[in-house]
N, C-alpha and C positions, 0 to 999 in steps of 0.2 A: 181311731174308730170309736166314737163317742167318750172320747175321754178315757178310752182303756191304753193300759202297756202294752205293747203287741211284742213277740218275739217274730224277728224280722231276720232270717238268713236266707241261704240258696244251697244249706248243703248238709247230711247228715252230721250231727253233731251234738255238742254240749254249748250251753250258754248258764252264763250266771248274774247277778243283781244284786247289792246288798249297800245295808246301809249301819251306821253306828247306832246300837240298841240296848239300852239295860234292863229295860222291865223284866221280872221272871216273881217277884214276891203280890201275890193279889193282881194276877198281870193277868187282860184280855185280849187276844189279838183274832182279828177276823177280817177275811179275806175274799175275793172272789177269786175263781181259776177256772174259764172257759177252755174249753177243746171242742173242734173242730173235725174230733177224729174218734174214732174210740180207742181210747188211751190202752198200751200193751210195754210189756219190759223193755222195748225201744221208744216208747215213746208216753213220757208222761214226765210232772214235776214232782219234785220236794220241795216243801214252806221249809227253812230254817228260822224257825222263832225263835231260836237259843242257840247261840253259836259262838264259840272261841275264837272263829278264822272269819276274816273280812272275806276268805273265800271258802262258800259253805263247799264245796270241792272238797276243801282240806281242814274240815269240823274235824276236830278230836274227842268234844266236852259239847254237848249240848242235844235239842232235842228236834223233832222235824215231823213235820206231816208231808207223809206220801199220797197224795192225788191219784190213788190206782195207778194201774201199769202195771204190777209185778206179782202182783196177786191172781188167779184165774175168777177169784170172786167179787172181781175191778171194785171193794172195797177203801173205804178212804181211814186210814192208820197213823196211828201216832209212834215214834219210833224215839229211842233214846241211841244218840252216835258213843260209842265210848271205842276211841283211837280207832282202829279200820274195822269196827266191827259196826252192827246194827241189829239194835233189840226192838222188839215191837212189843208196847206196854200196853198198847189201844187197837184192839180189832177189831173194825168196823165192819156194821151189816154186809152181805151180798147184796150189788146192786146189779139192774137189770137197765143196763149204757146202750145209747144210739151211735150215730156217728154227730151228734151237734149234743153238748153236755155241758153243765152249768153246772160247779161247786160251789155252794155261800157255806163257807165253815168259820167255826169260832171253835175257840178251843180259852179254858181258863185254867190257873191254876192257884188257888191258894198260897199264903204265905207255911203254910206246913204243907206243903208238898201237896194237896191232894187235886191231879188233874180230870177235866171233863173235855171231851170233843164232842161237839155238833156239827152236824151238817145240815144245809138245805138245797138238795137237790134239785136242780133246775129251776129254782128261783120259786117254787110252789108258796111262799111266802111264810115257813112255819120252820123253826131248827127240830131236829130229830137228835135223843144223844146217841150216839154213836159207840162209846163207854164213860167211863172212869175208874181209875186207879190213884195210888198212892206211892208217888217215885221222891224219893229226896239226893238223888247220886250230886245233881248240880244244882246251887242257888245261888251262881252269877250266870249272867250273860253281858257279850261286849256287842255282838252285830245279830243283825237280822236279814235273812238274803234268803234269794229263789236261784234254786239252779234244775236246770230243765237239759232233758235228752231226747233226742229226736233223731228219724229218717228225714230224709232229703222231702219228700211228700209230705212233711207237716212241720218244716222247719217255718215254717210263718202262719200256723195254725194254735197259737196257744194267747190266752189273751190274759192280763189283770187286772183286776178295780178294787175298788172302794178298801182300801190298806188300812186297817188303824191298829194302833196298838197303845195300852194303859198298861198303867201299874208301879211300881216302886222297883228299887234293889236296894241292896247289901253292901255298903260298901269295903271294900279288903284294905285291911287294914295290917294281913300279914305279910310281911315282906317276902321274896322270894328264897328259897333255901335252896343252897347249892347243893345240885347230886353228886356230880362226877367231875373231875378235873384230871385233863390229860397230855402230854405232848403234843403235837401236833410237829413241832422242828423246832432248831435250837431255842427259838423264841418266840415262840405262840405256845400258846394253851388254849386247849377248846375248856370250856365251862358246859355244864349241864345244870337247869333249874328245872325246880318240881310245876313251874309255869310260865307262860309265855313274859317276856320280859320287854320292855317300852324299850327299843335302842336308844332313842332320842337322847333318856335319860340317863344312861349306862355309859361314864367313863373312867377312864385308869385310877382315879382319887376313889371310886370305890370300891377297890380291893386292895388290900395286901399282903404279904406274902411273909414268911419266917425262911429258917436255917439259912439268913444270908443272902437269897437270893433276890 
């Protein structure tokens, strides 16, 4: 439909989208997010602009704007994910939603942490800030993804355009630090790191082991 991503099912649920991302230092991303409905805690998305997991589902480390839904003041908010929790660092005005609704948001953030959210509601052609704060919890990011929830009635009601994203990172340069190390059976060991680890790159020549064993 003119060039938008449509979410296209037949049945209540979750759907997701994402792609490999590192901008988060001087980083601008802005977005559109049509609905077809008036967005309610079954039904609306989260942008993951900063995300640890190729599947923003399973974000631990990163940050996300809610497109209403779950708020009763169908507000659009900026949230920081830290492991199954969700902190809301940006609360957006009360809006007053139809059932056909238009989000144009940008959100930026400083290389010293300091975030701003805009919105432009129904495409009236002007950004509004929405807030800003000052978060520094995370300054990498690896993906960028949209994961959306919906009823079966508006499971092919949510649209996106015009995607962009700028900005710089960080690159890490410290390696991972082992947390915990344990049996598992005569001959495995599970390992624990304080961050997600590349498998690709992870084989037996880089560990080893003492007292003989």
């Amino acid at each position: 439909n003119g060039g938008e991503l449509q979410l296209n099912d037949s049945e209540a649920s979750t759907a997701m989208l994402s792609t490999e991302c590192h901008a988060i230092d001087g980083a601008e991303w802005i977005f559109t997010v049509r609905y077809a409905f008036n967005p309610s805690s079954n039904n609306f998305c989260d942008v993951y602009i900063v995300s640890d997991n190729a599947n923003p589902f399973s974000c631990t480390a990163g940050y996300f704007v809610r497109v209403c839904g779950v708020s009763t003041t169908d507000n659009v908010c900026l949230y920081r994910k830290n492991a199954s929790s969700s902190n809301k660092i940006i609360d957006g005005r009360a809006l007053t939603l139809g059932t056909n609704n238009t989000f144009k948001i940008k959100v930026t953030r400083s290389a010293d942490g300091e975030w701003k959210l805009y919105t432009d509601i129904n495409d009236e052609g002007t950004y509004t800030l929405e807030g800003e704060t000052t978060d520094l919890t995370y300054s990498a990011s690896r993906y960028y993804g949209l994961a959306c929830k919906y009823t079966v009635s508006n499971a092919a009601k949510m649209w996106f355009d015009d995607i962009s994203v700028s900005g710089t990172y960080t690159v890490d340069t410290e390696p991972p630090a082992l947390v915990s190390a344990r049996f598992t059976s005569e001959n495995s060991i599970l390992l624990s790191f304080d961050e997600e680890i590349d498998e690709e790159s992870v084989s037996a020549t880089n560990f080893s082991m003492d007292n003989g064993i």
